[in-house]
C-alpha positions as CSV (number, residue, x, y, z in Angstrom):
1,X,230.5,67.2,121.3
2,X,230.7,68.9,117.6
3,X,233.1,66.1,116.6
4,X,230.4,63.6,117.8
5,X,228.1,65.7,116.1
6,X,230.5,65.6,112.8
7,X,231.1,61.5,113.1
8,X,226.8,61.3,113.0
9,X,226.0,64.0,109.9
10,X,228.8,61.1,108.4
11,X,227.1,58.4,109.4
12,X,223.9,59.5,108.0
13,X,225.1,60.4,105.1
14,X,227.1,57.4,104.3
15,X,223.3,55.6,105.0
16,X,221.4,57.5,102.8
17,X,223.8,57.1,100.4
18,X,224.0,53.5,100.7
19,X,220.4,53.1,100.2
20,X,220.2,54.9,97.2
21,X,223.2,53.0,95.8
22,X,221.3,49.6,96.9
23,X,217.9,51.1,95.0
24,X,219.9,51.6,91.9
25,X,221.1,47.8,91.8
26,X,217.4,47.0,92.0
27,X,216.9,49.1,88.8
28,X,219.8,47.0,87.3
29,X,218.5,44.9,84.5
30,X,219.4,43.0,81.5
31,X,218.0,44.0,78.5
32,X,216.0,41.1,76.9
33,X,217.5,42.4,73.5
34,X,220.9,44.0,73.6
35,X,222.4,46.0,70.7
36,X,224.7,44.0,69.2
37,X,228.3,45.2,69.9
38,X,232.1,44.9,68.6
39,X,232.9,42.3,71.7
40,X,232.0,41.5,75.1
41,X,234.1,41.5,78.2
42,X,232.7,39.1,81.4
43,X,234.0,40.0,84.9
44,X,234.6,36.3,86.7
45,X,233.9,36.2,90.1
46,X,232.0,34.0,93.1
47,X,228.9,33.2,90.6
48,X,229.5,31.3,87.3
49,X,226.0,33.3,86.1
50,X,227.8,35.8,84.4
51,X,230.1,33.3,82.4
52,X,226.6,31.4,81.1
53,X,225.3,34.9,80.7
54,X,228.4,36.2,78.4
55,X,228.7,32.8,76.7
56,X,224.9,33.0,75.7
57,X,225.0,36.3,74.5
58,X,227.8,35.6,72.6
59,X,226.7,32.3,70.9
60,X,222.9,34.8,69.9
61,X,225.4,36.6,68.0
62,X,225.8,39.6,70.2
63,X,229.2,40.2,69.5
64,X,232.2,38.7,67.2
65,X,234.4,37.7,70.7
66,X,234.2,36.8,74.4
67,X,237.1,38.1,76.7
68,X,236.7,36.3,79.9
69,X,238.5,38.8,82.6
70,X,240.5,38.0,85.6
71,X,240.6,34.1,85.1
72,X,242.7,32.7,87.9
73,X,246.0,31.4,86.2
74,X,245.5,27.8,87.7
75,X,242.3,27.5,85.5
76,X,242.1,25.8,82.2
77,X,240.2,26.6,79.2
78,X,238.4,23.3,79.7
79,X,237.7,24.1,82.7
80,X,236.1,27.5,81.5
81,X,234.1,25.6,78.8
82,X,232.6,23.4,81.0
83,X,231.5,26.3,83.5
84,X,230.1,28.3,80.9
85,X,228.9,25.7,78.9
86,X,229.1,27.0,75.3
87,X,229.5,24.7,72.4
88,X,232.9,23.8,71.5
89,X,233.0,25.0,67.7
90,X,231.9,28.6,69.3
91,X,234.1,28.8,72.4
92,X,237.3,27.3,70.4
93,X,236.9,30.5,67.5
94,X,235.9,33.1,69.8
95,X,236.6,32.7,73.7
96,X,239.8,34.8,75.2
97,X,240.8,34.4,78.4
98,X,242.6,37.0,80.2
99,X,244.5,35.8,83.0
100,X,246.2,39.2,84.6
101,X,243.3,40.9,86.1
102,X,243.3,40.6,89.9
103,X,241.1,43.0,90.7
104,X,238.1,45.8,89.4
105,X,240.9,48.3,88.3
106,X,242.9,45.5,86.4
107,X,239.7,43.9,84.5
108,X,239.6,47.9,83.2
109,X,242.9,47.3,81.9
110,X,243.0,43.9,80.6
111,X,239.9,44.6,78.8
112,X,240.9,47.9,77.1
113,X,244.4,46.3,75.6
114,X,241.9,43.3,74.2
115,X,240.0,46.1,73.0
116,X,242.5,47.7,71.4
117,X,244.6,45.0,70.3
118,X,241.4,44.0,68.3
119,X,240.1,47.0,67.3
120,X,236.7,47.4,68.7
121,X,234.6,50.7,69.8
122,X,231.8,49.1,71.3
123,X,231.7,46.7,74.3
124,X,229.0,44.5,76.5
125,X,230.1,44.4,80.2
126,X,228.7,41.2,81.9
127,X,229.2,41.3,85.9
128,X,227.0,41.0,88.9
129,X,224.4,43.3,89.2
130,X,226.0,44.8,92.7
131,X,229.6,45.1,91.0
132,X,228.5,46.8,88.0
133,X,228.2,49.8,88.9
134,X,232.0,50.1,90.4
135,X,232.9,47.9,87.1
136,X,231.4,50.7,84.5
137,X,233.6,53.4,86.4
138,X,236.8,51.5,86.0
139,X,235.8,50.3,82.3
140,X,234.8,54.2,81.6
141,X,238.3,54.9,82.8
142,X,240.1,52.6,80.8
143,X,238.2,52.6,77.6
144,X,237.0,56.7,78.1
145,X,236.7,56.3,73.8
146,X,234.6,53.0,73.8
147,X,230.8,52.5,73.7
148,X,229.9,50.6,76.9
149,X,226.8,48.2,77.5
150,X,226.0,47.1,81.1
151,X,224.9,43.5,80.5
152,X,224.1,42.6,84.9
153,X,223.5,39.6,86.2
154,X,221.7,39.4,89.5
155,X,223.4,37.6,92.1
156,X,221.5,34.7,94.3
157,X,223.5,35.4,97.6
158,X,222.6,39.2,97.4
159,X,218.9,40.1,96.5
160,X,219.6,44.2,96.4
161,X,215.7,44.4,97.2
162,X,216.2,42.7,100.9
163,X,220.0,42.8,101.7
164,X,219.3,44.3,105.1
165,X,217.6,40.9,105.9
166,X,220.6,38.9,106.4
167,X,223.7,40.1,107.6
168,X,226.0,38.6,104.5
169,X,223.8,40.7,102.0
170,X,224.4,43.7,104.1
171,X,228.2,43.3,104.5
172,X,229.0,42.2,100.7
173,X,226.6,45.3,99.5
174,X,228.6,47.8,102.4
175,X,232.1,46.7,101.0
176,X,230.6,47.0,97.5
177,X,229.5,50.6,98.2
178,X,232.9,51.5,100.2
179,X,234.7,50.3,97.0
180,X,232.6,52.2,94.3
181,X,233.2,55.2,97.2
182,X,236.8,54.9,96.6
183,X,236.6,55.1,93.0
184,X,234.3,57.9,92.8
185,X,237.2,60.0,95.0
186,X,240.1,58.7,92.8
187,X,238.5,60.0,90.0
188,X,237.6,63.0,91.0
189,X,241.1,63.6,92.3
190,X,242.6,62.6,89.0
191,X,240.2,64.9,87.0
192,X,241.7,68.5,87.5
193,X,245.2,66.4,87.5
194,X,244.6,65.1,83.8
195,X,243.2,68.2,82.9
196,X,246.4,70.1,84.1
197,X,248.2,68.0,81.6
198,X,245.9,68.5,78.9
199,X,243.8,64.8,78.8
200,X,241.0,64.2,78.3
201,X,239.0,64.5,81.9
């Protein structure tokens, strides 16, 4: 009975938190105007959205490069031109494509050695509105030095404000919250670890 009991107090909370983690996606919007930053980095995924999102912020002058993360390795750069639809002068000077990512954790990674490599302290992260949440923890993680802007995109297929209405919306946003879970415990297991060996938590 107390281990039923124990499964329930679980349950609820996992459901409370879930709601609140679907509230905060609601809250999740661009900013008409962003600050203009040293690059940005866009997240590909099921929507092109974020791509046209990235591409226009870039060609307003945003920021002097676009790293598009996680491209699969069968994909062109035509064929990212004509998905994102930028003009050819702009995305021939200033369009990377990163083709290593294959997951949230590896965007973190491929994003901070293009940071690096080019030198830049400031960044605009373009992803889905759902994702970015679990995307700012693994960019924080990688890039702990770098000035981060959350540039979301909402996402058509998941409307955060009624995604217990269908059952897709409420599966995606449960795996989404089960992932950004996951993180949260890896890094607070890895906190006390780096701060045994004297890095930075």
């Amino acid at each position: 009975m107390k281990g039923l009991a124990a499964i329930l107090v679980v349950l609820i909370i996992w459901a409370a938190g879930l709601v609140a983690f679907s509230d905060r996606i609601q809250r999740l919007t661009p900013a008409e105007d962003p600050p203009v930053a040293d690059g940005i980095v866009a997240l590909t995924g099921a929507s092109d959205l974020r791509l046209e999102a990235a591409t226009r912020l870039l060609e307003d002058g945003k920021a002097r490069r676009l790293l598009v993360s996680g491209v699969n390795r069968r994909t062109t750069r035509a064929d990212i031109r004509n998905v994102t639809g930028a003009a050819k002068r702009v995305f021939d000077c200033c369009v990377d494509l990163g083709f290593t990512a294959a997951n949230t954790l590896g965007n973190g990674r491929e994003a901070a050695q293009w940071a690096h490599a080019m030198g830049y302290k400031s960044l605009i992260l373009v992803t889905a509105d759902y994702h970015m949440p679990r995307a700012m923890l693994e960019m924080e993680a990688a890039l702990p030095e770098a000035r981060l802007i959350p540039y979301p995109v909402a996402t058509p297929a998941l409307d955060a404000r009624h995604w217990q209405a269908t059952g897709e919306g409420a599966r995606r946003l449960a795996i989404e919250y089960c992932k950004y879970l996951v993180i949260l415990a890896r890094g607070a297991v890895m906190k006390p670890a780096r701060a045994a060996h004297g890095a930075p938590a």
